[in-house]
C-alpha positions in Angstrom: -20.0 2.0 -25.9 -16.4 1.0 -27.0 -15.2 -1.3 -24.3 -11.6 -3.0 -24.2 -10.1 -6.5 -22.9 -6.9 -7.5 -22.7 -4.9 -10.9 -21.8 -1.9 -13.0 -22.5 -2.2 -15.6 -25.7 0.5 -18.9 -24.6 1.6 -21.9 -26.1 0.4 -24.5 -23.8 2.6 -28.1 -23.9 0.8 -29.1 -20.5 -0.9 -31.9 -22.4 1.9 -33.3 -24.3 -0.1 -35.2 -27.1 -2.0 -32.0 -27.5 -0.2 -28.5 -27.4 -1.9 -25.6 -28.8 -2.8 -21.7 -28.2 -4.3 -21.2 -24.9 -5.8 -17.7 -23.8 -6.3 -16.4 -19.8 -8.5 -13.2 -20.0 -7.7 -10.5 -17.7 -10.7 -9.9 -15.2 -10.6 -6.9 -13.4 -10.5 -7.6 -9.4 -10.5 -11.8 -10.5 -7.8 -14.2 -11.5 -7.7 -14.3 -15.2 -9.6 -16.7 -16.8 -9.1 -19.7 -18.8 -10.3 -19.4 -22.7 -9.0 -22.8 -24.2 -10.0 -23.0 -28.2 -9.3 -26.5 -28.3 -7.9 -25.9 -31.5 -4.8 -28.1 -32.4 -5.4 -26.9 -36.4 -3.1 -23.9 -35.5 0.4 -24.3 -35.0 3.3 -22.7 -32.9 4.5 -21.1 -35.6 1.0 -19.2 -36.7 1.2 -16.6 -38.5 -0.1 -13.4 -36.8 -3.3 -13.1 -38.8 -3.9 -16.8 -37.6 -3.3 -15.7 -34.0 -5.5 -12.4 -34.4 -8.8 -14.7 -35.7 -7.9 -17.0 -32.8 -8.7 -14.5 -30.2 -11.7 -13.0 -32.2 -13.3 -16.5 -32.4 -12.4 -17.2 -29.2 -13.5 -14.0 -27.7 -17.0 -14.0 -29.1 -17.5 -17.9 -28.8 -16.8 -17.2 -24.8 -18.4 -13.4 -23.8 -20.8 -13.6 -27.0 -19.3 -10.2 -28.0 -18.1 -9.1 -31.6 -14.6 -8.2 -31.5 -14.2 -4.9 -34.2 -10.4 -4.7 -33.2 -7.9 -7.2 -31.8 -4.3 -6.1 -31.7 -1.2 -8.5 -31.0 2.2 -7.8 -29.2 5.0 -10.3 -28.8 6.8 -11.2 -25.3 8.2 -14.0 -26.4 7.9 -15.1 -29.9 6.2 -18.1 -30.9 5.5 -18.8 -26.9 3.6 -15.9 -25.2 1.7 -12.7 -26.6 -0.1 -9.7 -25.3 -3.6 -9.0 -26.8 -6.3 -6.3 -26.6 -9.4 -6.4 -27.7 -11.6 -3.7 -28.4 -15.5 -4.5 -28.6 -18.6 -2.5 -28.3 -20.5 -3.7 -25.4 -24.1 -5.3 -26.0 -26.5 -5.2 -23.4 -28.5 -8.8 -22.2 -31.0 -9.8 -24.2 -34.5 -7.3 -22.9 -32.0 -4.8 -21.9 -30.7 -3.7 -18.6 -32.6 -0.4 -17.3 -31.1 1.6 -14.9 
């Protein structure tokens, strides 16, 4: 089953030795929540493909599911981006039965 996520990519400069691409991952009916890379390799000015495998690696690293689609708009460039993923959902390990 296709299944979609969306959120805000942001250059974070809240630890000033360290700045780098932070993502908060929209939860519906939660705050968003935090996905920090850790990844000081990728610079403000990444190119887009840099940003898109970012969020892919990132995504699956933290939810464990394959991204087959990641799309990137700007709201403020080199600062702040909207992203979607689209994934298809995987149930646990042994299956859920319902």
């Amino acid at each position: 089953m296709e299944t979609y996520a969306s959120g805000e990519l942001y250059w974070d400069t809240t630890v000033a030795a360290a700045p780098r691409w932070v993502l908060l991952l929209n939860q519906p009916g939660d705050a968003p929540m935090r996905l920090d890379p850790q990844d000081l390799c990728i610079p403000q000015d990444a190119s887009t493909r840099q940003l898109l495998e970012l969020i892919g690696t990132t995504f699956h690293k933290e939810t464990g599911e394959l991204p087959e689609k990641v799309t990137l708009t700007p709201v403020e460039k080199e600062q702040r981006y909207q992203f979607r993923v689209m994934y298809t959902y995987s149930s646990p390990p042994g299956g859920a039965t319902g």
